[in-house]
Backbone as a ProteinNet text record, in pm:
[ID]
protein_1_A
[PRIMARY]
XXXXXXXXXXXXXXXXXXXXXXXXXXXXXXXXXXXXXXXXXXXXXXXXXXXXXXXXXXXXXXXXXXXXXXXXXXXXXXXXXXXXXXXXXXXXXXXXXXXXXXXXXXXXXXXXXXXXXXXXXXXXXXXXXXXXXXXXXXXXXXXXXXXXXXXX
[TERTIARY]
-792.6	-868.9	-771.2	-756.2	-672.5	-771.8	-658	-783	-887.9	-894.1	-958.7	-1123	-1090.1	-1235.7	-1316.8	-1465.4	-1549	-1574.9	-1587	-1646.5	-1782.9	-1802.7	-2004.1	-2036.4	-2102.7	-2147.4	-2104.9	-1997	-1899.9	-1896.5	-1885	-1880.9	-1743.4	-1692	-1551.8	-1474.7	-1517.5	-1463.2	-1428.3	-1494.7	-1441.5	-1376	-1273.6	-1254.4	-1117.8	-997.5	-935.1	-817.2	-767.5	-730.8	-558.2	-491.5	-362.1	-290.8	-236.8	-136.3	16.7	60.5	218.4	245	348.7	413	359.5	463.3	470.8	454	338.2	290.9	236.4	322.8	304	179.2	147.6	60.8	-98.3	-91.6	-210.4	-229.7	-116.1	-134.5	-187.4	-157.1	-240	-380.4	-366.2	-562.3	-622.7	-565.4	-654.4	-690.5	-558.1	-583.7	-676.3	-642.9	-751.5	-888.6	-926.6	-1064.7	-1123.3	-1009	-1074.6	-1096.9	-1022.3	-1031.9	-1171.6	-1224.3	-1324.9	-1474.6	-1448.7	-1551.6	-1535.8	-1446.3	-1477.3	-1503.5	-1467.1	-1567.7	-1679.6	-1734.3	-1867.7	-1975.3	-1861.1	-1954.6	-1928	-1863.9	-1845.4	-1815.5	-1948.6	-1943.5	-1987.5	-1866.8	-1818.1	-1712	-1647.5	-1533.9	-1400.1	-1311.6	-1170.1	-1130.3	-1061.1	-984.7	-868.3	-809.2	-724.1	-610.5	-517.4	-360.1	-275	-209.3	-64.5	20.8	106.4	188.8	331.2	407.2	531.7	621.4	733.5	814.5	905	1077.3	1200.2	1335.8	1403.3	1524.2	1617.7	1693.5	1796.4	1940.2	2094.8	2208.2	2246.4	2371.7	2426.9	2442.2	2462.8	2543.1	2389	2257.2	2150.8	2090.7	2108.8	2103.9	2026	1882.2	1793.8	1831.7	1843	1900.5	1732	1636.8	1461.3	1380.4	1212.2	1120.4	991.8	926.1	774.8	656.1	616.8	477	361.5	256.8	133.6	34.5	-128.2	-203	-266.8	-382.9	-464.8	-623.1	-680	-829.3	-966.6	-1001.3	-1142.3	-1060.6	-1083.3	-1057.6	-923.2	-934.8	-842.1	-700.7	-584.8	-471.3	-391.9	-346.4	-279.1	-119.4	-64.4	68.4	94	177.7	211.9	308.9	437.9	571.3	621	734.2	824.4	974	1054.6	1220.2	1284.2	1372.5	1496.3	1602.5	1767.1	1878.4	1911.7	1948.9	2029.6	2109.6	2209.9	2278.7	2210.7	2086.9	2061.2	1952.9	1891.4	1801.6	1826.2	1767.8	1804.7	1801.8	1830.5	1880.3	1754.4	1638.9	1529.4	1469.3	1546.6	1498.1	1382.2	1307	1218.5	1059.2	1136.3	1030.2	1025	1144.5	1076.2	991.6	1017.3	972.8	790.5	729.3	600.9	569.1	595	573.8	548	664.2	583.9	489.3	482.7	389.1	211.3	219.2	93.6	54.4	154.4	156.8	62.3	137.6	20.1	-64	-94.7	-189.9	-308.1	-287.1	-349.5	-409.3	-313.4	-346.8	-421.1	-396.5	-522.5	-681.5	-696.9	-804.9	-825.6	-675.8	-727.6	-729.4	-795.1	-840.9	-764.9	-726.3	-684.9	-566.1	-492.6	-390.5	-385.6	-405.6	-375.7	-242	-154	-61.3	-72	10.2	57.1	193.6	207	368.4	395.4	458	450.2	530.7	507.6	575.7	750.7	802.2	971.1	1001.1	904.2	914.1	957.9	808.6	840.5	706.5	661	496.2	550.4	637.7	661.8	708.9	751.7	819.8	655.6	580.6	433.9	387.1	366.5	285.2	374.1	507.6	598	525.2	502.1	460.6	291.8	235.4	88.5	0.9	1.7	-53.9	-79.6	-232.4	-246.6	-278.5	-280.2	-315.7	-446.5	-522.5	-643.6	-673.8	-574	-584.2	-435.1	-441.4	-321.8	-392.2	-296	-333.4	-217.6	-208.2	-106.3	-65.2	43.6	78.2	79.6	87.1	128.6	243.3	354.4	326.8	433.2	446.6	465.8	439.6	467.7	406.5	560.2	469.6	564.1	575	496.9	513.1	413.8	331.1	172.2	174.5	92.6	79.6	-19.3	42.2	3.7	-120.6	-193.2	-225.1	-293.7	-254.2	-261.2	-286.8	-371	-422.5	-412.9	-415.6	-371.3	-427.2	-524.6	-586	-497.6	-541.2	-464.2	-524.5
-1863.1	-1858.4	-1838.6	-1883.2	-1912.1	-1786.6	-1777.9	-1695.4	-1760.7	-1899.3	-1949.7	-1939.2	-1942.3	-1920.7	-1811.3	-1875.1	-1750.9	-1670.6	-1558.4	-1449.3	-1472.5	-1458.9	-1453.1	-1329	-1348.1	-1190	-1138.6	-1242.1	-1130.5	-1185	-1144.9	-1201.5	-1220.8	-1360.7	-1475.5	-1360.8	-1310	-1279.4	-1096.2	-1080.4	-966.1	-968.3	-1026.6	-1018	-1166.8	-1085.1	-1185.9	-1165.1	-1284.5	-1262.3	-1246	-1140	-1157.4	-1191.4	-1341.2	-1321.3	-1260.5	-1181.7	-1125.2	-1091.5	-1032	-1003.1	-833.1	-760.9	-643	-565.7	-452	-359.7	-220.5	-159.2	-15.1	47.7	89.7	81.8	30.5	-105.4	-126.2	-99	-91.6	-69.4	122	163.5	325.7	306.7	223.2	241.4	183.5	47.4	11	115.8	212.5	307.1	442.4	478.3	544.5	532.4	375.4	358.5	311.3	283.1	284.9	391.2	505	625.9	696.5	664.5	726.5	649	505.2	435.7	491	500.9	558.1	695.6	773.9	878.8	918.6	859.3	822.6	740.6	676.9	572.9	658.3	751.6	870.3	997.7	1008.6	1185.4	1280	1381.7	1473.9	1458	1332	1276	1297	1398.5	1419.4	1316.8	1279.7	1154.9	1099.8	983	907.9	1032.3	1021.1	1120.7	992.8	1053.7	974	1017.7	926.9	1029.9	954.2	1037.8	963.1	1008.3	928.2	1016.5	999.6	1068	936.2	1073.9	945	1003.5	1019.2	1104.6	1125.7	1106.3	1049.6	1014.8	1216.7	1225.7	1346.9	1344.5	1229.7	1208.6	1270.5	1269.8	1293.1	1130.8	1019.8	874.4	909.4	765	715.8	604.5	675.2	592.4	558.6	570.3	494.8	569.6	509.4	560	463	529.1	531.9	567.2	457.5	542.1	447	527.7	489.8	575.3	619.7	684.5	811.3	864.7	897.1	926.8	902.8	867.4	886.5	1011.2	1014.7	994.7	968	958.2	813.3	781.2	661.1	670.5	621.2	592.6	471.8	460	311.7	351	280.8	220.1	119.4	168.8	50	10.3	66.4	21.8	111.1	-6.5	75.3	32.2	122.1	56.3	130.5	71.2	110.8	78.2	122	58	4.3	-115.5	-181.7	-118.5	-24	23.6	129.2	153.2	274.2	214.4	108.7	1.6	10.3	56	66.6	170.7	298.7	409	536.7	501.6	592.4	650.7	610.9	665.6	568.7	477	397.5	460.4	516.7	611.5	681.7	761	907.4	896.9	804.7	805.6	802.4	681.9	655.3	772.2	853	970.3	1052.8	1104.7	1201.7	1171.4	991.4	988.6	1055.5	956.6	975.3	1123.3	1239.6	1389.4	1443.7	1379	1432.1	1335.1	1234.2	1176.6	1213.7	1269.3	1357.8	1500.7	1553.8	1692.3	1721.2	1573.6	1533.2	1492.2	1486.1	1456.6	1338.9	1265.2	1106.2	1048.6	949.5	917	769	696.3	566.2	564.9	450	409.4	303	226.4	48	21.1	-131.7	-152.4	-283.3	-355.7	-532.3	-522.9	-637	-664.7	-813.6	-880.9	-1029	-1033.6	-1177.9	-1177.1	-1172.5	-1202.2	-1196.2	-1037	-951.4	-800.2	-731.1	-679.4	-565.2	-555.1	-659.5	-624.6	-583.6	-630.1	-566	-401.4	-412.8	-257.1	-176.5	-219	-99.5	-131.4	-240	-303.5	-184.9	-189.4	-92.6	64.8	126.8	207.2	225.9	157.3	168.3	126.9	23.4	-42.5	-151.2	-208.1	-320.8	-403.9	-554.5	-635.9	-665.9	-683.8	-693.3	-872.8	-923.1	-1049.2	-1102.4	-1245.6	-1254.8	-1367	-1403.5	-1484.6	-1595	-1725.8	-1811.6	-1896.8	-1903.4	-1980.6	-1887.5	-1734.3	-1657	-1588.9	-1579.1	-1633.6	-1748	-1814.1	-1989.1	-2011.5	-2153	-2215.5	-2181.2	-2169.4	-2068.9	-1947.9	-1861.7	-1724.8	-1703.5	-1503.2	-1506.7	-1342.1	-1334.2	-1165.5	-1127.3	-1043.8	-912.5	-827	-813.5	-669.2	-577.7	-460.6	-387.1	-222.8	-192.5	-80.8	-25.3	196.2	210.5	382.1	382.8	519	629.1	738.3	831.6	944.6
-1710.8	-1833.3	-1948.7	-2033.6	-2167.1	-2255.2	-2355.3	-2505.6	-2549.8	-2533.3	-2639	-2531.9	-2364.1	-2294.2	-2387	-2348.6	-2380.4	-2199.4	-2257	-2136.7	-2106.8	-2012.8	-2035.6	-2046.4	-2113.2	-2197.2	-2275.9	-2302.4	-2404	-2564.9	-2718.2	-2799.1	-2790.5	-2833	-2804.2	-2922.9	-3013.3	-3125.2	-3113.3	-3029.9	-2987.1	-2859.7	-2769	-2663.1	-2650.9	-2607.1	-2644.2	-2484	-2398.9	-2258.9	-2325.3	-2195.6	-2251.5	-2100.5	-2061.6	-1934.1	-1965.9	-1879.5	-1940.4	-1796.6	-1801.6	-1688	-1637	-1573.5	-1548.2	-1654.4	-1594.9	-1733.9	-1600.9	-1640.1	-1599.8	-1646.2	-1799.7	-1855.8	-1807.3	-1811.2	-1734.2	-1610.6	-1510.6	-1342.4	-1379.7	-1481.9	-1485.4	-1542.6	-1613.3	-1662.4	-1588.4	-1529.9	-1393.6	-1289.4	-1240.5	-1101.3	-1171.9	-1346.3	-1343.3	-1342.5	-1413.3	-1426	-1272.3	-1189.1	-1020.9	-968.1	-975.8	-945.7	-992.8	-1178	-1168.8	-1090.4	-1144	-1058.7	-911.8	-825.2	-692	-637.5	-759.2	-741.8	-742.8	-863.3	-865.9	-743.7	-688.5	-543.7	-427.4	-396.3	-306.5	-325.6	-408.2	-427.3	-333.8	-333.4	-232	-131.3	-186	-120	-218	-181.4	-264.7	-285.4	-410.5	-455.8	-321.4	-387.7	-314.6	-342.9	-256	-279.4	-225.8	-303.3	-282.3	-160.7	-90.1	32.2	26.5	39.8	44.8	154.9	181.2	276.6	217.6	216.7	189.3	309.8	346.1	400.3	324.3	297.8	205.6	329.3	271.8	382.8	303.2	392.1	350.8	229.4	127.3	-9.2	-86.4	-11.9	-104.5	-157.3	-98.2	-174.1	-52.1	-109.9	-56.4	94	239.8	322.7	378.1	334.2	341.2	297	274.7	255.9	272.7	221.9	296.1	179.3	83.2	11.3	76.7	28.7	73.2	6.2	53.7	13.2	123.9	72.5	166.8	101.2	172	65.7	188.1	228.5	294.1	443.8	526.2	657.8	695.9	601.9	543.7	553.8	624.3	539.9	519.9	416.3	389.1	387.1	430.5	392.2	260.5	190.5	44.4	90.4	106.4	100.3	246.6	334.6	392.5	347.3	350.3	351.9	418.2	505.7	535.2	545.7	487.5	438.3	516.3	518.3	630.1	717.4	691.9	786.2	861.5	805.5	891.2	979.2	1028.2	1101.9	1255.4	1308.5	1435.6	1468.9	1416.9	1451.3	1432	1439.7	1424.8	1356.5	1207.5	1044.8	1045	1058.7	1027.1	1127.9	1266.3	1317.9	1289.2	1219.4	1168.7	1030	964.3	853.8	842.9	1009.9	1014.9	1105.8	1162.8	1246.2	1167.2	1012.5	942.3	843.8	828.7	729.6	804.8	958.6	1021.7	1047	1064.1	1064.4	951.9	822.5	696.1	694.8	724.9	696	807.9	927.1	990	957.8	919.9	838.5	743.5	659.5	574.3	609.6	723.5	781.9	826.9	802.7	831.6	1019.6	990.8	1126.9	1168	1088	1140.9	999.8	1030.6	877.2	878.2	782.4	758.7	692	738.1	682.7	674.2	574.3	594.9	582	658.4	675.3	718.1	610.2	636.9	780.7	798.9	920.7	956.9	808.2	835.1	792.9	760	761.8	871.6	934.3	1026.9	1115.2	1133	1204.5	1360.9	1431.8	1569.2	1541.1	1471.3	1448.8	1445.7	1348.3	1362	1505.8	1534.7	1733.6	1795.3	1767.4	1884.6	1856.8	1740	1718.3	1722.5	1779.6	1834.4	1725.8	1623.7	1537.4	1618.9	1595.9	1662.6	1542.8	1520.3	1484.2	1446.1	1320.9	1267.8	1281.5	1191.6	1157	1072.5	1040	980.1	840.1	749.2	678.3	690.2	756.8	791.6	650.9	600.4	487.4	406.5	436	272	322.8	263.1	102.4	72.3	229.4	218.7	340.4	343	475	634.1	746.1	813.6	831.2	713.9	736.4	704.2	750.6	758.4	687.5	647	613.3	749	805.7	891.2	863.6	893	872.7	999.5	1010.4	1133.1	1108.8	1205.3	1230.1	1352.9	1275	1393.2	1437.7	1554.6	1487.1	1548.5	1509.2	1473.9	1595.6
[MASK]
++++++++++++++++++++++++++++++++++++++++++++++++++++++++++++++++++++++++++++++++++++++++++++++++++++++++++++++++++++++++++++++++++++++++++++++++++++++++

């Protein structure tokens, strides 16, 4: 939709579209005005929390990490990383071991993740995530987004 579309419902003259790039800014008024709309659709349910993990090397530098959420019986995975040199060596389990610890403690019951396919989807299967479904051709042809669950 360009500026010049009209909205339905909307007066053209009050309401004007902006495409741009990356905006911090809006990714906060979006998560707050979702946050209050979803409180409102599950009241008596504590907000979403944030969860993070990260490994620090001896130097104190980021050798991986781990954010995600936790929300009602719910947990998601956003992001995993781990540095290349440290791959292999069990920082990537410890990292989903203590995320699932608090995300347990939190009350949660299952955790969802995606992970395209040149990611890491065997790495969660090895760790007792099973496979939901995939989407084939994202995000090109040859490769699929993942997504997998895994209860707790």
């Amino acid at each position: 939709m360009t500026s010049s579309e009209h909205l339905p419902g909307a007066h053209p003259a009050l309401h004007r579209v902006v495409v741009a790039g990356a905006s911090a800014e809006l990714d906060q008024r979006l998560s707050n005005e979702l946050d209050r709309f979803n409180a409102a659709a599950t009241p008596g349910l504590a907000p979403a929390q944030e969860l993070t993990v990260r490994v620090l090397d001896d130097a104190g530098e980021l050798a991986a990490g781990l954010s995600g959420w936790t929300w009602g019986i719910a947990a998601g995975i956003a992001m995993t990383w781990v540095r290349e040199e440290s791959r292999g060596a069990g920082v990537g389990a410890r990292l989903l071991a203590d995320f699932e610890d608090e995300a347990r403690r939190r009350g949660c019951t299952h955790v969802f993740v995606t992970s395209f396919t040149f990611q890491a989807p065997g790495f969660y299967e090895r760790h007792g995530y099973r496979e939901l479904f995939r989407w084939d051709g994202v995000p090109s042809a040859g490769a699929a987004d993942v997504h997998l669950r895994k209860e707790l």
